[in-house]
C-alpha positions in Angstrom: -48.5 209.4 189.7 -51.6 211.7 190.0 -54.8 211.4 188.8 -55.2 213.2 185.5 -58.6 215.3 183.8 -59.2 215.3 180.7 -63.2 217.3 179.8 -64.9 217.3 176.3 -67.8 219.7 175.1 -70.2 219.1 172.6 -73.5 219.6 171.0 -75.1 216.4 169.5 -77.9 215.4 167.5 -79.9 212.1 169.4 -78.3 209.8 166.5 -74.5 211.0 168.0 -75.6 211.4 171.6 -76.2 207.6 171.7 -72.5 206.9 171.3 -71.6 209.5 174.2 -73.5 207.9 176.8 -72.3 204.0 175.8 -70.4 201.9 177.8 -66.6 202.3 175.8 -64.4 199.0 174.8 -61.9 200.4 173.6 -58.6 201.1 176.0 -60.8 200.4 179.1 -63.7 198.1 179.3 -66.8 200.3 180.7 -69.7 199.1 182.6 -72.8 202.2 183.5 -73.2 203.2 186.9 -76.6 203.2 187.6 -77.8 205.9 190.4 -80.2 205.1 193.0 -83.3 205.2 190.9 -81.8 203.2 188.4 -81.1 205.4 185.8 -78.8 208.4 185.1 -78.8 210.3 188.0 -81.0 213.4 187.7 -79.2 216.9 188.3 -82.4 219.0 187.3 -85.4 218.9 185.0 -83.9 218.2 182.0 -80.3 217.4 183.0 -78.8 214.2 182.9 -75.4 212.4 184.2 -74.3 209.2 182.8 -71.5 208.1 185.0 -69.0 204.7 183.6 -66.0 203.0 185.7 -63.5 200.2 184.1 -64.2 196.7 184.7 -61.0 196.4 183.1 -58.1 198.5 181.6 -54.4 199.9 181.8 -55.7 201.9 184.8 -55.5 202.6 188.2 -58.0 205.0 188.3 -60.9 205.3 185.8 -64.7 207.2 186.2 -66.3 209.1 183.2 -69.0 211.3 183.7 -71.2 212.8 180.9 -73.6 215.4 181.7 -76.5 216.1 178.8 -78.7 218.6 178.5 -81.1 220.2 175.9 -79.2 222.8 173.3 -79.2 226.4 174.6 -80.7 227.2 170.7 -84.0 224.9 171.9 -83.2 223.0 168.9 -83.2 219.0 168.7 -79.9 218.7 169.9 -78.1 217.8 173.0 -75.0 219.7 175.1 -72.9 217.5 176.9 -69.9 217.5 178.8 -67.8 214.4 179.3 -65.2 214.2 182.2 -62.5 211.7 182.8 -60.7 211.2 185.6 -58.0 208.4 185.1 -54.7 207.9 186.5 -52.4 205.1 184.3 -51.2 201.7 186.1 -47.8 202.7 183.6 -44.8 202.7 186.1 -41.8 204.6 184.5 -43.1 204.7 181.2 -46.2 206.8 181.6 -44.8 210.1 180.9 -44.5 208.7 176.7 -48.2 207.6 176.8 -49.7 210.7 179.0 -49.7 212.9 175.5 -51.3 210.0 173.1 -53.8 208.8 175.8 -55.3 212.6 176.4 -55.7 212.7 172.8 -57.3 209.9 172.1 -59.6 210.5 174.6 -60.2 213.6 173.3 -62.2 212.1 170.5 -65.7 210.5 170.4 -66.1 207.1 172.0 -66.2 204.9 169.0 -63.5 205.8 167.6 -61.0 204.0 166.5 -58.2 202.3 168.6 -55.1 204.2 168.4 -52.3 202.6 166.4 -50.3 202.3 169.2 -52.5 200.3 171.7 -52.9 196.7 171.9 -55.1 194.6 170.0 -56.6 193.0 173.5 -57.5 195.7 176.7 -54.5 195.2 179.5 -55.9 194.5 183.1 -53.9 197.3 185.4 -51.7 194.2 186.7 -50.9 193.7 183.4 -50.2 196.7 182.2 -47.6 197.5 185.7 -46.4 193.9 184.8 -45.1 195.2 181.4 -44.3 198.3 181.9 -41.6 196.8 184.8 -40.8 194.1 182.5 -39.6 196.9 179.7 -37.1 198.2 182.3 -35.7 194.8 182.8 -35.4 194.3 179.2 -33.9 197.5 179.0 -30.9 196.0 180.8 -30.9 192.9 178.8 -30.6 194.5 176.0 -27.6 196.5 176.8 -26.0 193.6 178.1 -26.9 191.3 175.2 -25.1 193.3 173.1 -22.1 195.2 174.6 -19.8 192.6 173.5 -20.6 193.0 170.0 -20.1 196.8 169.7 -17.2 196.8 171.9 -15.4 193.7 170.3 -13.5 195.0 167.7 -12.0 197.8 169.6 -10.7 195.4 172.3 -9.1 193.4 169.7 -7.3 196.5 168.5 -5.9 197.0 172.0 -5.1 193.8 172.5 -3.9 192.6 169.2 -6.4 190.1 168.3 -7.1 189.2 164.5 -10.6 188.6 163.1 -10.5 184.8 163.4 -9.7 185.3 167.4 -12.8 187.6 167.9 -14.8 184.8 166.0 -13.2 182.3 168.2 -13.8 184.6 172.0 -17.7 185.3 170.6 -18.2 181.3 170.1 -16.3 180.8 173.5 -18.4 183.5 175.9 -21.8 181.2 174.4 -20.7 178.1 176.5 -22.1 180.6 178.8 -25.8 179.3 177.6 -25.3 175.9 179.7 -25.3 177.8 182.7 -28.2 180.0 181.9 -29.8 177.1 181.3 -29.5 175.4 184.5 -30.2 178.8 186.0 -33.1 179.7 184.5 -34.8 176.4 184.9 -34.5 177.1 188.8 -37.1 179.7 188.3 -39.4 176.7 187.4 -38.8 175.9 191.2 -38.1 178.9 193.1 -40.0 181.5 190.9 -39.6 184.2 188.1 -39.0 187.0 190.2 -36.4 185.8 192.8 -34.5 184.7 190.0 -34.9 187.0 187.5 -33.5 189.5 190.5 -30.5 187.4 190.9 -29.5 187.0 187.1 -30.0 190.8 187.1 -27.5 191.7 189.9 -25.0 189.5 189.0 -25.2 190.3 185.0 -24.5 193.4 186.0 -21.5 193.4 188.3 -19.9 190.2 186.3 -20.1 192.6 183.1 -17.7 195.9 185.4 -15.1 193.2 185.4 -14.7 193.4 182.1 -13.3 196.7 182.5 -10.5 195.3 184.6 -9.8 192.8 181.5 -5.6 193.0 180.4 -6.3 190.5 177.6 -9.0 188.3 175.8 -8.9 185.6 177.7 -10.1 187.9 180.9 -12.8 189.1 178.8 -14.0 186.3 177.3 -14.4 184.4 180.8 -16.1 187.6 182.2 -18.4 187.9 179.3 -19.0 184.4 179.5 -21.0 184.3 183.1 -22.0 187.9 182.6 -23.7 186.9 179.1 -25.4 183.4 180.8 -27.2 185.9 183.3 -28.0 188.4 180.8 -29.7 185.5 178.7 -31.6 184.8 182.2 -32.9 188.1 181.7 -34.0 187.9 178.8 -35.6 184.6 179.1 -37.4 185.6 182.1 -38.8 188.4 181.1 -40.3 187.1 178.0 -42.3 183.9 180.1 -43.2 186.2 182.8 -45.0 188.5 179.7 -46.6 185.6 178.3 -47.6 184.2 181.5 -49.5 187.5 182.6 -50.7 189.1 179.0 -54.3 188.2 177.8 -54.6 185.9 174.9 -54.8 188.8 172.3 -51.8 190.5 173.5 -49.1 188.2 174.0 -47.7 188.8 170.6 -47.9 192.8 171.3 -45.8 192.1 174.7 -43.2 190.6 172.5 -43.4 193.1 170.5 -42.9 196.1 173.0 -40.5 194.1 175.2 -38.4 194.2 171.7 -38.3 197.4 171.0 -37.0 198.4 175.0 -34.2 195.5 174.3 -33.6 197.5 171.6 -33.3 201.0 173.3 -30.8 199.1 175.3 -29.0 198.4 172.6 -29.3 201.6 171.5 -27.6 202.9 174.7 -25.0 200.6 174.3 -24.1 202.0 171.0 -23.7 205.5 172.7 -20.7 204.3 173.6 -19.1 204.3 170.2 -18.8 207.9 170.4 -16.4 208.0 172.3 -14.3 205.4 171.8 -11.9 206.5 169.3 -10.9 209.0 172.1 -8.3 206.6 173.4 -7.6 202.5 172.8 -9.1 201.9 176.2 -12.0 203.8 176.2 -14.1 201.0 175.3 -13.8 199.9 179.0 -16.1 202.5 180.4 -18.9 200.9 178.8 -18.4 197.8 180.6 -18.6 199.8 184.2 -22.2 201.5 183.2 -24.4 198.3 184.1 -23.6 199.3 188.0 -26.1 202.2 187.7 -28.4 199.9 186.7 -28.7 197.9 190.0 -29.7 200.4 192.2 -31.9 201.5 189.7 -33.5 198.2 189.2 -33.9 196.8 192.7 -37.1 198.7 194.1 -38.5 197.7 190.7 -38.0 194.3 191.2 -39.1 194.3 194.7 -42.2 195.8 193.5 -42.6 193.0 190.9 -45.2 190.7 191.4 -45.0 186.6 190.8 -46.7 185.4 187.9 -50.4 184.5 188.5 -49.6 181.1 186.4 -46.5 180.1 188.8 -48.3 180.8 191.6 -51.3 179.2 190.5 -48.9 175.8 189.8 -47.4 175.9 192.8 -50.7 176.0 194.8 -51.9 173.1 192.9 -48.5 170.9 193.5 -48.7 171.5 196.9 -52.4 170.5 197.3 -51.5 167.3 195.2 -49.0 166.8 197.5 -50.8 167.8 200.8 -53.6 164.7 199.2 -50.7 162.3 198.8 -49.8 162.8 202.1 -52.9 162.0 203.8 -53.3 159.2 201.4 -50.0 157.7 203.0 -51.2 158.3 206.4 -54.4 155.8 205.4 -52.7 153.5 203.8 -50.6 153.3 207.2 -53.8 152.9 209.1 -54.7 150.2 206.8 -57.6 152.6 204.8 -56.1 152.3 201.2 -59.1 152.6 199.4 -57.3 152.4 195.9 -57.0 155.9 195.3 -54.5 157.3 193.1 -52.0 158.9 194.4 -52.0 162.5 192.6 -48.3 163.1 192.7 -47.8 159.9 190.5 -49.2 162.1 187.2 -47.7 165.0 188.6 -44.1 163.7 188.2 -44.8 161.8 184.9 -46.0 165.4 183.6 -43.1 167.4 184.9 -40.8 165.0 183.4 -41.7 165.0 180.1 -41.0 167.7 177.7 -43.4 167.6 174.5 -40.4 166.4 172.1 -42.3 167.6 168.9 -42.5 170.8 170.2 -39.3 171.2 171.3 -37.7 169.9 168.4 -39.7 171.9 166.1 -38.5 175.2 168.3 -34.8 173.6 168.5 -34.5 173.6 164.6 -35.7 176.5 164.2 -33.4 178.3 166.9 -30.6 176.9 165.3 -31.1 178.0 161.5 -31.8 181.1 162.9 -29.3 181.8 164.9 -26.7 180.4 162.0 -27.0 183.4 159.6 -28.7 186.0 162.7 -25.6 185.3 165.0 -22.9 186.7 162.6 -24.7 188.8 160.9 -25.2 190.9 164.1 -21.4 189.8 165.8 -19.5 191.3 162.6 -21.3 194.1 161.4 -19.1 196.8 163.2 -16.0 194.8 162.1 -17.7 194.7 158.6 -17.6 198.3 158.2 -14.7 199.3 159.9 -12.3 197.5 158.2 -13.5 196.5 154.7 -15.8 199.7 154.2 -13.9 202.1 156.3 -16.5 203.1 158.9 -15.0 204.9 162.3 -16.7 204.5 165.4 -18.8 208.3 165.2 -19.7 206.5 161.7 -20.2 203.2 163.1 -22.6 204.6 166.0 -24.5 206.7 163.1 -24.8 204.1 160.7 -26.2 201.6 163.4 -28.7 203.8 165.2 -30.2 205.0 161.7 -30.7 201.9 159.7 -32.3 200.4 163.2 -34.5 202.6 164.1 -37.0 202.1 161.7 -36.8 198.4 163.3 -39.0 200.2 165.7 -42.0 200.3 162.9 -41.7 197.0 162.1 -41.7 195.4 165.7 -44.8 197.3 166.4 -47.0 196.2 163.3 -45.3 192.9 163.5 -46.5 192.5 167.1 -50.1 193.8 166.0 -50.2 191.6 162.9 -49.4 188.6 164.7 -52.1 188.8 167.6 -55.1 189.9 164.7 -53.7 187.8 162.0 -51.5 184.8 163.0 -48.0 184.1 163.7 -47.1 182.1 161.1 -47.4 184.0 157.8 -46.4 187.2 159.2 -43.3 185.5 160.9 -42.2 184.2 157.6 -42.5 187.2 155.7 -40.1 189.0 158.0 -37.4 186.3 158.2 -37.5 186.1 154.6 -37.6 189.9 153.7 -35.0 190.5 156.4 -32.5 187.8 155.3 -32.9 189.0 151.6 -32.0 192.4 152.2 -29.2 192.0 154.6 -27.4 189.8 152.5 -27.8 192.6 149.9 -26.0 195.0 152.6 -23.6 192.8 153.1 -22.9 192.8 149.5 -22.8 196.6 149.0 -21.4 200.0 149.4 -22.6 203.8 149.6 -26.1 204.5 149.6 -27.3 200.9 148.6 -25.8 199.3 152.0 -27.5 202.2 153.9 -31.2 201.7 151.9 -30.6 197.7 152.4 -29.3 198.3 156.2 -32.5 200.3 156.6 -35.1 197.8 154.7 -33.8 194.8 155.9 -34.6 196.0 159.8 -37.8 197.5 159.0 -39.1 194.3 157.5 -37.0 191.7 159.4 -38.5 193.2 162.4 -41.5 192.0 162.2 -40.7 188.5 162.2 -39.4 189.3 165.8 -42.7 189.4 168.1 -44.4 186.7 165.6 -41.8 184.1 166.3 -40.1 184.7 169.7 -43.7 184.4 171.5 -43.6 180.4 170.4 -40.8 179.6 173.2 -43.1 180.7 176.0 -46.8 179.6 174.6 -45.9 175.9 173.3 -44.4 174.4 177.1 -47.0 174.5 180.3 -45.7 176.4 183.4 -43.9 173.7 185.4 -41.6 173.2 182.0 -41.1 177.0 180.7 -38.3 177.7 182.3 -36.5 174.3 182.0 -37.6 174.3 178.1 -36.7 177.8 177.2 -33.3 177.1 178.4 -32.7 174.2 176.7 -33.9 176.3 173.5 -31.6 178.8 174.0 -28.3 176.3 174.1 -29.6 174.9 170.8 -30.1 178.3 169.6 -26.7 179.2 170.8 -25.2 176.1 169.3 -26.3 177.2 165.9 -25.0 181.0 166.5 -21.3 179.4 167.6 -21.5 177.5 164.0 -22.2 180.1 162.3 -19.9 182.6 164.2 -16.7 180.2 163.4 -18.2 179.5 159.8 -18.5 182.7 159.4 -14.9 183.7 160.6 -13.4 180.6 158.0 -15.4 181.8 155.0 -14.5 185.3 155.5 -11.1 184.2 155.1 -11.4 182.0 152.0 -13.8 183.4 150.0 -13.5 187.2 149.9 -15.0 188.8 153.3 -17.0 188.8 155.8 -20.4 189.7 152.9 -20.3 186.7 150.6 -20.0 184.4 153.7 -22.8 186.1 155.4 -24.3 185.1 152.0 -23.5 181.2 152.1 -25.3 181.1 155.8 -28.5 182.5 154.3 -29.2 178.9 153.9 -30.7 178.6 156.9 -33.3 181.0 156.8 -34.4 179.7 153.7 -35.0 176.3 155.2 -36.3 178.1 158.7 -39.4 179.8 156.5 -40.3 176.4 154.8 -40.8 174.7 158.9 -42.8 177.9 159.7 -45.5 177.6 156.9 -45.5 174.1 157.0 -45.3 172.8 160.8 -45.6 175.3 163.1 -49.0 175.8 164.9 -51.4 178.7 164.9 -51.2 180.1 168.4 -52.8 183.5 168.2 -55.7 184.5 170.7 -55.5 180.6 172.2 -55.5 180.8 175.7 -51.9 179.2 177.0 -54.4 176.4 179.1 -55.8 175.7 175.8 -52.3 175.1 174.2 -51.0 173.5 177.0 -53.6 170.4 178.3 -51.5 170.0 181.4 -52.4 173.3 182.5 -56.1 173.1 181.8 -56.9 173.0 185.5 -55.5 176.4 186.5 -57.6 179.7 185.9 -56.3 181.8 183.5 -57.0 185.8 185.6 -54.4 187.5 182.6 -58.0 189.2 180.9 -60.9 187.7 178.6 -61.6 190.7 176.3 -60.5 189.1 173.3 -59.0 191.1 170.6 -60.7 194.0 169.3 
C-alpha cells in the first residue's frame, strides 16, 4: 500500500491558527517534533514549520507538516499549508476507508471524530489485527449460515418434511462438543495455529456437502464443518478482545459483526440461482474452497495475541522457578519457598462459576427464540407466505441491511455508554418486532423485518463482547467453548420446540411467539446481574491476569 498526500491551505486569524499547529488526538495521537533549536524549524524570516508524527494510530506511516506564514494582504492573519503523509496499517480493507479518511482530514484539526471511527485510537497492530480478523469472519459467517439458506431446498430434493429439517438443524449442533474441545486447544497451542486449522478444515468439510445423496450425508458433513466454523468464530472474537484497547473492544465486536454479516450476505447470493434446477443449491457448498487459498497468506501473516504470548511467557518462567526449586530441594536447600506452579494450576483449573453461569443462562435464553427464528425464516416465507428464492434472496438482504446501522451505533454506544442498557434495549426491541413479522403479511412483515434488525442489532456488539472480557487468558478459549454448547443447547430446544409448535398451534409465527419467553427473562439478568465492563482494562476484570502488561493502547475513549 503506498503512502498517500493529502495538503490543506488556509488563511487564519491567531485565535484559529492555534488549533493548526496542535498536537491532534483524534484518529492518530500526535506528539510535536521539535527542530534542532527547539522550536519550529525556521524556513525564513517570518516562516514557520510545525512538524507532528503518531505516537499512536491506525497507521503505518504518519508526519504532518504545517508551514505558516504572515497573510500576503499584511493583515493580522496567518497562511498556512498543512501536509500529511500517511499510509494506513488497513490490510484488504483500506480501499473503503481511503475516501472517508482524506476527507476527514481535509477538515480543521479539532474537529469532530468521524462517525465511523472508534471511540478509542487503534495502535497500527491493532488496526492490521482487525482488519485480518474481518476477513476471517468473513468466512465464518458464510459458513455459519449456509445451512440455513440452503436447508429448505435440500429438503425439497430430498423429500424431507419440516419436522426432519428441525430434527437435521438440532443434529449438525452436536457439532458444538467438538468445537469445544477444539477451541480450548488454542488455550494451549495458540489462537493463530488453531484458528488456521479450524479455517481449512471448515472449509473443505463444508465441499462435501455438495457430494451429499441424502440428509443423513449432510447433516454429518455440516456437523464437523459447523464445529470448525464455530472455532472460527470463537477465535476470532478472543483474539479481538485480546488485542483491542479498552475503549474499543465493544467497536471490534461491532465491526467483526457486520463482516460475519457480509458473509452471510454472500451466502444469500446463492438464492438466485437456485430455483434454476433442484440441485443447484450444491454449488454453494463448493464456494468455501476459494476461500483457503485466499485465506492462508493472511493467516500466515497473523500475528499471536500479545496476551497469549504474554501468558505463556509467564507459565514458563513459573515453571523454569519450579524447576530450580526442585533441583534445591534435591541438594537439600529447601528454603520453604512456594512453589509457583502450585497457584498456577489451582488458577487454570478453576473457572469463575458465577460468571459462567451468568453467561450460560443467558446463551441459552437467547439462543431459544434467536436459533429458530434465524433456522426457519426462509421456510417461513416460502411456504406459508409464498416467497421464491429471487424473493427470498431480496427480502433477506433488504430487511438486514439496515442491521448494518444498528451494529455500528450499538458497538459505539456500548464502549461510551455501557453494555448493559444498550444491550437490553436491542434484545428487547428486536424480539418485539420480529415476533410482529412473524405474525404478519405484505408491507407490515417487510417494515417489522426491517425494524426488528435495525434495533436488534445493536444488542449484538453490547452483549457478545461479555464471553471474551469476563474469563482471564489461560481460560478464554476453554470457557468460550463451554458457552457456546450451552448456547447451542438452548438453540436445539428451541429448534425442535419450534418444529412441534409449528405443527400444533398454527405455524411456524405463533410459535416463534411462545419462545419469546426467553428474551423476556434474558433482559431482566442483563439489567440486574450483569457487570459494567466498558473501558475496564481485561487485567482489571480478570485479577489473575493482573501481572501481565496490557501493550493493546491506553488512549482512553474520546
Amino acid at each position: 500500500m503506498r503512502t498517500s498526500v493529502v495538503t490543506n491551505h488556509a488563511v487564519v486569524d491567531a485565535t484559529d491558527l492555534e488549533s493548526w499547529i496542535t498536537a491532534r488526538h483524534d484518529l492518530v495521537i500526535e506528539e510535536a517534533v521539535e527542530s534542532s533549536s527547539g522550536g519550529p524549524e525556521a524556513l525564513g524570516p517570518d516562516t514557520r514549520a510545525h512538524e507532528f508524527r503518531s505516537i499512536d494510530g491506525p497507521f503505518h506511516v504518519w508526519r504532518r507538516t504545517v508551514t505558516v506564514a504572515p497573510a500576503a494582504d499584511a493583515t493580522d492573519g496567518f497562511e498556512l499549508t498543512e501536509r500529511i503523509e500517511h499510509r494506513l496499517a488497513v490490510p484488504i480493507w483500506h480501499p473503503v476507508f481511503a475516501l472517508p479518511i482524506r476527507r476527514h482530514l481535509r477538515r480543521p484539526p479539532g474537529a469532530s471524530t468521524p462517525w465511523w471511527a472508534p471511540p478509542d485510537v487503534l495502535s497500527p497492530r491493532a488496526a492490521t489485527v482487525l482488519s485480518l480478523l474481518c476477513v476471517f469472519g468473513l468466512v465464518a459467517g458464510y459458513l455459519g449460515t449456509l445451512i440455513t439458506q440452503t436447508l429448505t431446498y435440500a429438503a425439497g430434493e430430498f423429500g424431507a418434511s419440516t419436522g426432519d429439517q428441525g430434527t437435521l438443524l438440532a443434529t449438525v449442533r452436536i457439532g458444538v462438543l467438538l468445537s469445544m474441545i477444539i477451541v480450548a486447544g488454542a488455550d494451549r497451542r495458540g489462537r493463530r495455529a488453531v484458528l488456521a486449522m479450524s479455517l481449512v478444515a471448515a472449509c473443505a468439510i463444508t465441499a462435501l456437502g455438495a457430494l451429499a445423496p441424502g440428509m443423513a450425508w449432510l447433516g454429518a458433513t455440516q456437523t464437523f464443518a459447523r464445529a470448525f466454523a464455530t472455532v472460527i468464530g470463537l477465535l476470532v472474537a478472543i483474539i479481538a478482545v485480546e488485542e483491542m484497547p479498552a475503549g474499543a473492544r465493544a467497536f471490534a465486536v461491532s465491526v467483526l459483526t457486520m463482516t460475519a454479516a457480509l458473509g452471510a450476505g454472500l451466502c444469500v447470493l446463492n438464492l438466485l440461482y437456485v430455483d434454476l434446477d433442484g440441485g443447484a443449491w450444491r454449488v454453494a457448498y463448493l464456494l468455501p474452497l476459494v476461500f483457503i487459498p485466499v485465506c492462508w497468506p493472511l493467516l500466515r501473516s497473523l500475528p499471536e495475541t500479545f496476551r497469549f504470548t504474554a501468558r505463556r511467557d509467564a507459565d514458563l518462567a513459573a515453571e523454569a522457578i519450579a524447576a530450580t526449586l526442585g533441583h534445591a530441594e534435591i541438594d537439600g536447600s529447601d528454603h520453604g519457598e512456594e512453589d509457583p506452579r502450585q497457584g498456577s494450576a489451582e488458577i487454570s483449573a478453576r473457572i469463575d462459576r458465577r460468571r459462567f453461569a451468568l453467561l450460560a443462562s443467558s446463551g441459552f435464553l437467547w439462543s431459544l427464540f434467536l436459533a429458530p427464528a434465524a433456522q426457519f425464516l426462509n421456510e417461513f416465507l416460502r411456504t406459508e407466505r409464498g416467497f421464491s428464492g429471487i424473493g427470498i434472496a431480496v427480502f433477506v438482504l433488504a430487511t438486514n441491511t439496515p442491521g448494518g446501522i444498528g451494529i455500528v451505533l450499538g458497538g459505539r454506544l456500548a464502549d461510551r455508554r455501557g453494555r448493559r442498557l444498550i444491550g437490553a434495549i436491542g434484545i428487547a426491541g428486536g424480539v418485539a418486532f420480529t415476533v410482529i413479522a412473524y405474525l404478519s403479511w405484505g408491507w407490515p412483515l417487510w417494515v417489522a423485518s426491517v425494524v426488528a434488525s435495525l434495533i436488534g442489532a445493536i444488542a449484538i456488539p453490547a452483549l457478545a463482547v461479555y464471553g471474551p472480557e469476563l474469563f482471564p487468558t489461560h481460560q478464554r478459549g476453554r470457557a468460550n467453548g463451554a458457552l457456546q454448547v450451552v448456547s447451542v443447547c438452548g438453540s436445539s430446544l428451541g429448534l425442535l420446540s419450534a418444529g412441534w409448535l409449528a405443527d400444533r398451534i398454527g405455524g411456524i409465527g405463533p410459535a416463534i411467539a411462545v419462545l419469546a419467553v426467553g428474551p423476556a427473562l434474558l433482559i431482566v439478568i442483563v439489567l440486574t446481574l450483569y457487570p459494567e465492563t466498558a473501558n475496564r482494562h481485561l487485567e482489571e476484570l480478570n485479577p489473575s491476569d493482573a501481572g501481565l502488561t496490557d501493550r493493546s493502547g491506553s488512549a482512553g475513549p474520546r
